[in-house]
Kinemage of the C-alpha trace (Angstrom):
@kinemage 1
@onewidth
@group {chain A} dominant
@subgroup {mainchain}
@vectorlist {calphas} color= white
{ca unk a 1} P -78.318 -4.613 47.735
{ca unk a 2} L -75.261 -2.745 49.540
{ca unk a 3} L -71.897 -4.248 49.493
{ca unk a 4} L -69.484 -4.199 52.748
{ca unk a 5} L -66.958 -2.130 51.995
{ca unk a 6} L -65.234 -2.366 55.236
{ca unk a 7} L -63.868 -5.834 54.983
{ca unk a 8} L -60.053 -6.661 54.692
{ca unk a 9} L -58.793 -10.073 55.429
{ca unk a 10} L -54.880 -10.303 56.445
{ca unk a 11} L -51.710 -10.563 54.896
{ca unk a 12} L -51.790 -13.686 53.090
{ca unk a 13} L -50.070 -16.757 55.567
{ca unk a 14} L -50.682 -19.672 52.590
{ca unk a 15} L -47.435 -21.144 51.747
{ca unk a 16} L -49.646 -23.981 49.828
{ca unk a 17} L -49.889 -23.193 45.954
{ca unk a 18} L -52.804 -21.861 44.564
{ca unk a 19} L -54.884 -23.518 41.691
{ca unk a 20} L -57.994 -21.879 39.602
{ca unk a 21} L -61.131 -22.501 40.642
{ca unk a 22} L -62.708 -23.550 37.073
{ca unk a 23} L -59.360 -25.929 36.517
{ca unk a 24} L -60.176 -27.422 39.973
{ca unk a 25} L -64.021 -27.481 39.007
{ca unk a 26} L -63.493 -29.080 36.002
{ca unk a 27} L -61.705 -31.939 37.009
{ca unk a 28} L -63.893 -32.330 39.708
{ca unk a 29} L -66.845 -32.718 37.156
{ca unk a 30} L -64.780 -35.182 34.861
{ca unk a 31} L -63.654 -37.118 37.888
{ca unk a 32} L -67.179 -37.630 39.440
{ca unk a 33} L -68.646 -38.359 35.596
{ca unk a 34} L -65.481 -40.909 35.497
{ca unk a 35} L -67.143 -43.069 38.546
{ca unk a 36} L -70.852 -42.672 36.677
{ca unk a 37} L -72.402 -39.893 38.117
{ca unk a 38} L -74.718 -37.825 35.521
{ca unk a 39} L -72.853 -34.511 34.111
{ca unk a 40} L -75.496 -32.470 35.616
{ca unk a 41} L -75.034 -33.944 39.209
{ca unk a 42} L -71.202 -34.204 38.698
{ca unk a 43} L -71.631 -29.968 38.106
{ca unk a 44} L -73.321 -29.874 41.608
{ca unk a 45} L -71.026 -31.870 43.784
{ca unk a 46} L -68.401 -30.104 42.219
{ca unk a 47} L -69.928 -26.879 43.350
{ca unk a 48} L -71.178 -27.799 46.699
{ca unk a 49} L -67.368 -28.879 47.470
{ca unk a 50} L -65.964 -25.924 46.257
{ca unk a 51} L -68.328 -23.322 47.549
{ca unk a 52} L -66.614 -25.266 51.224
{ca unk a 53} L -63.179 -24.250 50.011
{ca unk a 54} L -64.435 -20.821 49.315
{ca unk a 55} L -66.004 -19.914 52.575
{ca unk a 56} L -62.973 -21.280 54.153
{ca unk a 57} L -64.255 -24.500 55.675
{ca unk a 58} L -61.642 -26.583 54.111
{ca unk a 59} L -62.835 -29.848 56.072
{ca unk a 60} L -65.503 -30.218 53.569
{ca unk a 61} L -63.757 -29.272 50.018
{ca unk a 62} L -60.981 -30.481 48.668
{ca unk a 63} L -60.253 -32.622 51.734
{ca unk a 64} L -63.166 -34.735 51.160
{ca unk a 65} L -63.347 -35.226 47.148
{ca unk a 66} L -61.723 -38.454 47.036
{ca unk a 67} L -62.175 -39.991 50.526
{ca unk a 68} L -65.663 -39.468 51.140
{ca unk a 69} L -66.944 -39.401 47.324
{ca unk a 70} L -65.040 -41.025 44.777
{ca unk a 71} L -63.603 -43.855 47.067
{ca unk a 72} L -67.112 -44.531 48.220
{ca unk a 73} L -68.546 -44.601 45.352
{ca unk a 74} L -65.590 -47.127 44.397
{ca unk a 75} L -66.329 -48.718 47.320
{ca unk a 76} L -70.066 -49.681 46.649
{ca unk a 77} L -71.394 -47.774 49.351
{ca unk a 78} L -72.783 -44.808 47.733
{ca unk a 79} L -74.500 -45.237 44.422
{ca unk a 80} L -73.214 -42.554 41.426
{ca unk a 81} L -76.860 -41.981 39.673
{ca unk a 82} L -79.286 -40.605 42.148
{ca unk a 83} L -82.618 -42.352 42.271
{ca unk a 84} L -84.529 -39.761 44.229
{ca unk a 85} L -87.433 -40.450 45.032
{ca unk a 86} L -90.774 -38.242 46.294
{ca unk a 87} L -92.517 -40.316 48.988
{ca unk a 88} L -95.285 -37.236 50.016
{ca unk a 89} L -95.374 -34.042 48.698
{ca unk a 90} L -97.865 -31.264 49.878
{ca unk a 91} L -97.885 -27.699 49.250
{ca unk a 92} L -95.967 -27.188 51.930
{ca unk a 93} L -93.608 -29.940 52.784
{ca unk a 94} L -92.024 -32.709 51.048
{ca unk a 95} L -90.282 -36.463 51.982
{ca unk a 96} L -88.211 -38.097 49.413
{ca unk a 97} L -85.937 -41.205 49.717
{ca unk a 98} L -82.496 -40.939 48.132
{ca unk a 99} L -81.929 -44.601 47.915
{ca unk a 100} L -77.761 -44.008 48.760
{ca unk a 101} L -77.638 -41.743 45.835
{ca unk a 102} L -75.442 -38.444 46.141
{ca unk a 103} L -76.664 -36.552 48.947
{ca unk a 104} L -75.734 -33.339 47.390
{ca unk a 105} L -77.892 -33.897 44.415
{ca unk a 106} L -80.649 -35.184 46.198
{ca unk a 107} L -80.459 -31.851 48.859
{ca unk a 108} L -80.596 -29.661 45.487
{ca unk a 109} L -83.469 -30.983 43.889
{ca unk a 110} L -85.632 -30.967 47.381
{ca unk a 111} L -84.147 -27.089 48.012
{ca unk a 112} L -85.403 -26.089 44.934
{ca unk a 113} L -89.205 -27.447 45.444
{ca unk a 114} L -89.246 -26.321 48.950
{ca unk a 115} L -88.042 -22.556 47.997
{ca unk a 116} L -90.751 -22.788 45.248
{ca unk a 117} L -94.195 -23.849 47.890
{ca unk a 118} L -91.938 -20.874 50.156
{ca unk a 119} L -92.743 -18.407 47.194
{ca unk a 120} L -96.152 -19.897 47.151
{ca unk a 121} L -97.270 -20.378 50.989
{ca unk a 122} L -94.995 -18.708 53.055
{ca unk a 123} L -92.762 -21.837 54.679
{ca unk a 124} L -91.681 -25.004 52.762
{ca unk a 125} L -90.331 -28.030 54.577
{ca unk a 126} L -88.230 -31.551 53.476
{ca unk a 127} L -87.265 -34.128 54.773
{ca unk a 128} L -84.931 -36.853 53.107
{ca unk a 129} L -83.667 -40.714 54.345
{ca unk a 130} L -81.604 -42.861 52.674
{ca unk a 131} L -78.661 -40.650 51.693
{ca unk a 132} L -75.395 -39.737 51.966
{ca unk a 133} L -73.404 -36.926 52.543
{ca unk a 134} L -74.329 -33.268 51.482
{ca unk a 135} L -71.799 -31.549 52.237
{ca unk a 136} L -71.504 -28.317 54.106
{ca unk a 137} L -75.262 -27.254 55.237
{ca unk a 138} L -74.686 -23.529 55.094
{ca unk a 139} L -74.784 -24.005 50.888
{ca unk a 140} L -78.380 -25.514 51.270
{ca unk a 141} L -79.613 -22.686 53.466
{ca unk a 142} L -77.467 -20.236 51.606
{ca unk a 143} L -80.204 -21.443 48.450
{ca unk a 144} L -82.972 -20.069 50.593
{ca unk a 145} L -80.545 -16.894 51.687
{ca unk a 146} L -79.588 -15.810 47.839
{ca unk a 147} L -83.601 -15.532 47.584
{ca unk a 148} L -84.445 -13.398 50.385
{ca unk a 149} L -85.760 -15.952 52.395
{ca unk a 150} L -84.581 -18.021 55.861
{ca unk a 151} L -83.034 -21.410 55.440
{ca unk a 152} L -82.435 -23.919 58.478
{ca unk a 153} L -81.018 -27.079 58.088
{ca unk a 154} L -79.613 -30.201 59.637
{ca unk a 155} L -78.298 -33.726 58.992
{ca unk a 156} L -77.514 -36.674 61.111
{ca unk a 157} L -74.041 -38.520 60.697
{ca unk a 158} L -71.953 -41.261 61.699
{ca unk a 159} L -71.785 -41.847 65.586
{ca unk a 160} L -69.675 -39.293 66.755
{ca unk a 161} L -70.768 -37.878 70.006
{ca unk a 162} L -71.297 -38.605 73.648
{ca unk a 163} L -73.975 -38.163 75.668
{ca unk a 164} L -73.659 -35.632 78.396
{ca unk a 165} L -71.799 -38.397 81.269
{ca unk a 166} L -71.229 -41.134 78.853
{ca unk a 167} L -68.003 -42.083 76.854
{ca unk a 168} L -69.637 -44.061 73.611
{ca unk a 169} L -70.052 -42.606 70.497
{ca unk a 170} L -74.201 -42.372 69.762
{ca unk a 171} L -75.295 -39.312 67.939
{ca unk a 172} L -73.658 -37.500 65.069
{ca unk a 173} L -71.702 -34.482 64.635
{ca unk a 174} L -75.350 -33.478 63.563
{ca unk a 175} L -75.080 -29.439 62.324
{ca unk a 176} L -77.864 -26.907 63.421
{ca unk a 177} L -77.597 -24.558 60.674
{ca unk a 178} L -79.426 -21.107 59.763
{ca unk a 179} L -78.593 -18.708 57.231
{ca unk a 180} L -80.770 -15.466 57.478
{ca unk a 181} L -81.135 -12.391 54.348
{ca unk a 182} L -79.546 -9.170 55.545
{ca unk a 183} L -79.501 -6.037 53.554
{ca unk a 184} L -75.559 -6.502 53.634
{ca unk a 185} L -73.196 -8.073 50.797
{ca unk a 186} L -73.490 -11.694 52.580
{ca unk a 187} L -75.912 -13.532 54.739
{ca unk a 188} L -76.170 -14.322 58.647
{ca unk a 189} L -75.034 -18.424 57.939
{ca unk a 190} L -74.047 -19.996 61.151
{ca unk a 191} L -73.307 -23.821 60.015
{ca unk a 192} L -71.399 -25.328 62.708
{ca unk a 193} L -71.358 -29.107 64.152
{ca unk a 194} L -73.427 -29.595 67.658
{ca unk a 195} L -70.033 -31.348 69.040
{ca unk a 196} L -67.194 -29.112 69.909
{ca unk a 197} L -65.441 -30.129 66.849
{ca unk a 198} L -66.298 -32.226 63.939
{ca unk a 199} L -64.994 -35.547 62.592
{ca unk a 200} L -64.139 -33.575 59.682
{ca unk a 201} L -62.218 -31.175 61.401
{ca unk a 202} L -60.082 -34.218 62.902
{ca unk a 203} L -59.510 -36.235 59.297
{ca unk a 204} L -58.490 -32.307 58.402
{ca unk a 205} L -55.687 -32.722 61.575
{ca unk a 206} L -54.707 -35.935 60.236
{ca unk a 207} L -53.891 -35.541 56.920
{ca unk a 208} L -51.738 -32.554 58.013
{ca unk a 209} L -50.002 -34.872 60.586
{ca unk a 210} L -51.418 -32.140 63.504
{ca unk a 211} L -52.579 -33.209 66.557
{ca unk a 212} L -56.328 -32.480 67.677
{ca unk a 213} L -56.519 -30.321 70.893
{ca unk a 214} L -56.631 -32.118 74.140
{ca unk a 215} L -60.394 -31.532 75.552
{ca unk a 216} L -62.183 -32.020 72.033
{ca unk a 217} L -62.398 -36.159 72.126
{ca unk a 218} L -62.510 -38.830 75.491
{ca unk a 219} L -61.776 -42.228 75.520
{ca unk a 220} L -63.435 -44.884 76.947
{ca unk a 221} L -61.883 -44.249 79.808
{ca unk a 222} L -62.790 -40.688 79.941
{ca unk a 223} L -59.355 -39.341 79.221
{ca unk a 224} L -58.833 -37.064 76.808
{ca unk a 225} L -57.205 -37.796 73.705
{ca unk a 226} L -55.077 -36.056 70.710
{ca unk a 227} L -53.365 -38.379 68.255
{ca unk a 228} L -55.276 -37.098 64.894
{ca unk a 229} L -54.837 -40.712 63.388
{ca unk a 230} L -55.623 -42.743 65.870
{ca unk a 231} L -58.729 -40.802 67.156
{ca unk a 232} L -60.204 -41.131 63.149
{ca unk a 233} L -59.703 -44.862 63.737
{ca unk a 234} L -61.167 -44.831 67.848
{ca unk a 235} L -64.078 -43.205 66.832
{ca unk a 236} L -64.858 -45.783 63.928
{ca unk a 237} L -63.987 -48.351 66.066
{ca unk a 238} L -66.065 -46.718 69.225
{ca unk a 239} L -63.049 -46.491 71.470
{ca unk a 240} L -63.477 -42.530 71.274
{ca unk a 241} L -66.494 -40.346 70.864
{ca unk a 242} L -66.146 -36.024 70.539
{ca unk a 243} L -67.562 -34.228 73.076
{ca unk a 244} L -70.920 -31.970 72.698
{ca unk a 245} L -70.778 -28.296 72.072
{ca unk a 246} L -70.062 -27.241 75.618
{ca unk a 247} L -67.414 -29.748 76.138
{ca unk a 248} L -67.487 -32.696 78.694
{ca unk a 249} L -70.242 -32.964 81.472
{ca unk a 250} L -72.410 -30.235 82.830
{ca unk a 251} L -70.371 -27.813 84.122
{ca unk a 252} L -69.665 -26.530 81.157
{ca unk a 253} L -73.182 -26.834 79.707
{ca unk a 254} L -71.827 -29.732 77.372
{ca unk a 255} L -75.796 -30.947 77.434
{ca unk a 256} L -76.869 -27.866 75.727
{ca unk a 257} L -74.862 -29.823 72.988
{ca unk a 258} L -75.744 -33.199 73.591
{ca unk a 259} L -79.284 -31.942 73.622
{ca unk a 260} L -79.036 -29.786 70.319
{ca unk a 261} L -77.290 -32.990 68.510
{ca unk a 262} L -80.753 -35.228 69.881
{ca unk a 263} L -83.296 -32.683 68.241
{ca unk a 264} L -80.955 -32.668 64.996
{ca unk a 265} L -81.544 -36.367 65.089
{ca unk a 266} L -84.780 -36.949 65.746
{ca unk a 267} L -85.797 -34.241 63.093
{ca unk a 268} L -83.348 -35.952 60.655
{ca unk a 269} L -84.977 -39.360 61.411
{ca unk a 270} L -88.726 -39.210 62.315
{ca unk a 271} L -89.959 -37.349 60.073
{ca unk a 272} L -89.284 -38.906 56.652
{ca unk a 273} L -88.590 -43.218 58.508
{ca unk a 274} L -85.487 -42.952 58.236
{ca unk a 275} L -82.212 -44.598 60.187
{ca unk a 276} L -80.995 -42.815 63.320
{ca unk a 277} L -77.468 -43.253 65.600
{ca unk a 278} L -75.731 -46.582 65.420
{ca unk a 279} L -77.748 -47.469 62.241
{ca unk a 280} L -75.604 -44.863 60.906
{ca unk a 281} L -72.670 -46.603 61.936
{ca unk a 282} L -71.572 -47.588 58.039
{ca unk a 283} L -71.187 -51.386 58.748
{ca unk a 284} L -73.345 -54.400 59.283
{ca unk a 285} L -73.267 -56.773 62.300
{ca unk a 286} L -70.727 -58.823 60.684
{ca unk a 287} L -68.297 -55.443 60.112
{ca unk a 288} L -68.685 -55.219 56.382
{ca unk a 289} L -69.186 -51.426 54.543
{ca unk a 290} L -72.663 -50.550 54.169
{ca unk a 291} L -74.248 -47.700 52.677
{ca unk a 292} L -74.586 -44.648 55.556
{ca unk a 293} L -78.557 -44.320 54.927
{ca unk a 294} L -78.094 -40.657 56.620
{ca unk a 295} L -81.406 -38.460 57.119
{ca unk a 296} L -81.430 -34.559 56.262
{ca unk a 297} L -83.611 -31.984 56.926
{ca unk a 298} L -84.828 -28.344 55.458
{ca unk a 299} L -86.712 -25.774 56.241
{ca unk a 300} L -87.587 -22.160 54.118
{ca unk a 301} L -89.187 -19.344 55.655
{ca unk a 302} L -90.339 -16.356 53.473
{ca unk a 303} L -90.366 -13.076 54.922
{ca unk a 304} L -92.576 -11.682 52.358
{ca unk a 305} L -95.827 -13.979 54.521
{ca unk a 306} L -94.270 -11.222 57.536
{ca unk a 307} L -92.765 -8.047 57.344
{ca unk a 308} L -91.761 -8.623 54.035
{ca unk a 309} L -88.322 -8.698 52.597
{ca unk a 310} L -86.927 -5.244 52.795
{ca unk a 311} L -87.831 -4.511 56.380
{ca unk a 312} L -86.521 -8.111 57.639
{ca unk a 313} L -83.222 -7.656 55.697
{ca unk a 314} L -82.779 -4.315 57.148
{ca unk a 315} L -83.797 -5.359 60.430
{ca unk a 316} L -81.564 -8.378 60.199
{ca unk a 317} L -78.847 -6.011 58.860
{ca unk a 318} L -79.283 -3.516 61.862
{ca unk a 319} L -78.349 -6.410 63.993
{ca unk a 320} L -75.887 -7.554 63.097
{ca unk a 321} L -73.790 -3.637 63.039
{ca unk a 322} L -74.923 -2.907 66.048
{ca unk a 323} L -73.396 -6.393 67.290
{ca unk a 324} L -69.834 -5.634 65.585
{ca unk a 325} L -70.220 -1.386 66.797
{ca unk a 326} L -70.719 -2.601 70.268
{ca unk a 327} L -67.671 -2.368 73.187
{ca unk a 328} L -64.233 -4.923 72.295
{ca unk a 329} L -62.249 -7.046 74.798
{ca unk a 330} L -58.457 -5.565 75.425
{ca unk a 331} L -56.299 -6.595 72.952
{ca unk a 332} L -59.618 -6.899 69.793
{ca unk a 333} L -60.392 -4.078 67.880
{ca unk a 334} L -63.183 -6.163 65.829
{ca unk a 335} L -66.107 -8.328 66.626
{ca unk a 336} L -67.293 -10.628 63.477
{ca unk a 337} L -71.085 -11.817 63.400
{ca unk a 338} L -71.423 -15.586 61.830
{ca unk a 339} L -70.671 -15.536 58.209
{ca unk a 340} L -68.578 -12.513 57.956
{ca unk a 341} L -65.549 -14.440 58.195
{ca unk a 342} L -66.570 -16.660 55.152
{ca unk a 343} L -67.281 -13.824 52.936
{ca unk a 344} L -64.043 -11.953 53.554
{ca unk a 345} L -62.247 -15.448 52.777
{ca unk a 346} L -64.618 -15.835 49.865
{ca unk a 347} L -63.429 -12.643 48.282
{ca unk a 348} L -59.980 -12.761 49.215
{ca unk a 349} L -59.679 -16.045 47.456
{ca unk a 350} L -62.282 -15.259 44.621
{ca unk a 351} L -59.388 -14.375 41.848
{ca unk a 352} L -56.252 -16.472 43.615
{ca unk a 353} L -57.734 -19.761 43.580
{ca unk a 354} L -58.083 -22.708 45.824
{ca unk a 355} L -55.186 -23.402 48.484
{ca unk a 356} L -54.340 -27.271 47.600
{ca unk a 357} L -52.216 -29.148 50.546
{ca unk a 358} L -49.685 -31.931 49.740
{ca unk a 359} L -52.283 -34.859 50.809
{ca unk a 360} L -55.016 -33.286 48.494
{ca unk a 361} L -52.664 -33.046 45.427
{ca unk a 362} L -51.473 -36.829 45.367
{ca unk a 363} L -54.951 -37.317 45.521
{ca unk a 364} L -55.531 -35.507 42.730
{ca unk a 365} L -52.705 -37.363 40.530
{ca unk a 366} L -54.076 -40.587 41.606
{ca unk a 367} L -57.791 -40.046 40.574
{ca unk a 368} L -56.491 -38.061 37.586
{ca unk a 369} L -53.701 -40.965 36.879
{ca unk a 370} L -56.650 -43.657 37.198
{ca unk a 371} L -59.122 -42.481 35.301
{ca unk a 372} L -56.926 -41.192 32.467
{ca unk a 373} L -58.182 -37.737 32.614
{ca unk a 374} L -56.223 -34.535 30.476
{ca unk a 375} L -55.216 -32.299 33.201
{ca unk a 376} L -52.300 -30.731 34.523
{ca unk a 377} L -51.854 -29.196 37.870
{ca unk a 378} L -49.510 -26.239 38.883
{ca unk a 379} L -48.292 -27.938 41.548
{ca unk a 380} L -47.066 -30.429 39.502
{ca unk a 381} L -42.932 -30.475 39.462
């Protein structure tokens, strides 16, 4: 397979220290097998968080190690050994409960048998209830990309987002995500949120003490708001909800959004019985911490059952230079097609390491500190 040639990220901006990848990997692995989970599974959390950090999307590494894993797991709310479970398997599609195991784990193991009936019969299909989070859904269609073939996926989430003229938070951030062969050095991956941001993005505002931009989340009373911290604990609470991809109301097309989110939900719930919108909330009627019982879906499409492999990656490829060849705005003298940017930060960082924030080091001390674990950081003074 070519490799791009043409791609040069920036001058380096990152004033935050640096810190290898297999150090960082490592004590992710250690950590998680600290809190029970099997060495195996510890390996591919550790991977799915990191692969986040590589691509860029730093709401979904580091960021989330010890918030949304370990201190869940502490918490009782997320179970460390993964019972999964195959409810109906056929050659071409598969249901499996998770039974608030590790998301990641369980998307890996249902990934792998769906790329395998792909191989066999063209398109494989699963759908999972019961879990938790799985991280950033471009790495489970990237599974299906790295073998020639088409991955889509999606995953309901905590109530997040409004419905096109209402203010209360009812459907998930709920990614639509694709990642398509090409007969480049990287993949087509669009993996984006069907809200105009993502909660993520906003506990990524907050820990940096930034506000979020005014326009991304509304109040009950419709006003916009921006105080990072306070929005995390409004939309918890349901005093805030993000707006759909499109933004707020119609005139924008905010229900293309709204309407994307519903089909990510309904595919994420009816398909496999599982929970859907305020079931998803993360607490009971009384207010107490609950497991998340989140639904995920996957698809896998081999080209080989069409045009077959070479043709659709060069066709794919084609695309996607004719896209970036075409005529730039004043003032750009580049247009990027989804998952360029990723690679280029991919290989930019590939040798320098992971950039790790204040917030995410302390973090790192205090799981490392608790669990009496043999590692030193760089950053350490």
């Amino acid at each position: 397979m070519p490799q791009v040639t043409s791609l040069n990220i920036e001058k380096d901006p990152e004033t935050r220290p640096y810190v290898a990848w297999d150090l960082v990997e490592n004590f992710m692995i250690d950590a998680f097998k600290a809190v029970g989970v099997p060495e195996d599974d510890a390996g591919i959390c550790a991977d799915v968080l990191l692969e986040s950090d590589r691509r860029g999307i730093e709401s979904h590494g580091c960021n989330r190690f010890k918030p949304i894993y370990i201190d869940r797991i502490n918490a009782g709310i997320q179970k460390p050994v993964t019972e999964y479970e195959v409810i109906k398997d056929t050659p071409t599609t598969l249901v499996v409960d998770a039974h608030d195991g590790m998301g990641m784990v369980a998307s890996h193991k249902a990934m792998k048998s769906i790329i395998e009936k792909a191989k066999t019969y063209g398109m494989g299909m699963a759908a999972i209830r019961n879990s938790t989070h799985y991280g950033i859904s471009g790495y489970w269609t990237g599974m299906a990309a790295d073998e020639g073939m088409i991955g889509i996926s999606g995953t309901n989430a905590r109530p997040s987002i409004a419905p096109t003229f209402g203010v209360e938070n009812m459907l998930g951030t709920n990614p639509l995500t694709f990642s398509l062969p090409t007969d480049e050095g990287f993949p087509f991956c669009i993996d984006c949120a069907t809200s105009i941001t993502q909660r993520g993005k906003i506990e990524y505002f907050a820990r940096c003490g930034m506000d979020t931009p005014s326009g991304m989340v509304i109040g009950r009373n419709g006003e916009a708001m921006t105080d990072s911290e306070d929005i995390i604990e409004a939309l918890t609470s349901g005093r805030a909800a993000l707006a759909p991809l499109g933004g707020i109301g119609e005139e924008l097309a905010g229900y293309k959004g709204y309407s994307y989110a519903t089909v990510v939900e309904v595919l994420s719930a009816a398909l496999q019985g599982g929970h859907f919108l305020k079931a998803l909330s993360g607490f009971d009627a009384d207010g107490n911490r609950r497991p998340y019982g989140l639904g995920h879906f996957f698809m896998v499409i081999n080209p080989d059952f069409f045009v077959g492999e070479k043709e659709f990656r060069k066709t794919c490829g084609d695309i996607m230079r004719e896209l970036r060849a075409s005529k730039k705005a004043p003032g750009h003298d580049r247009i990027y097609t989804a998952g360029e940017k990723a690679y280029m930060t991919s290989v930019f960082r590939k040798d320098k390491g992971v950039p790790i924030g204040e917030a995410v080091q302390k973090e790192f001390i205090e799981v490392r500190d608790k669990y009496n674990l043999d590692y030193k950081f760089p950053f350490e003074k």
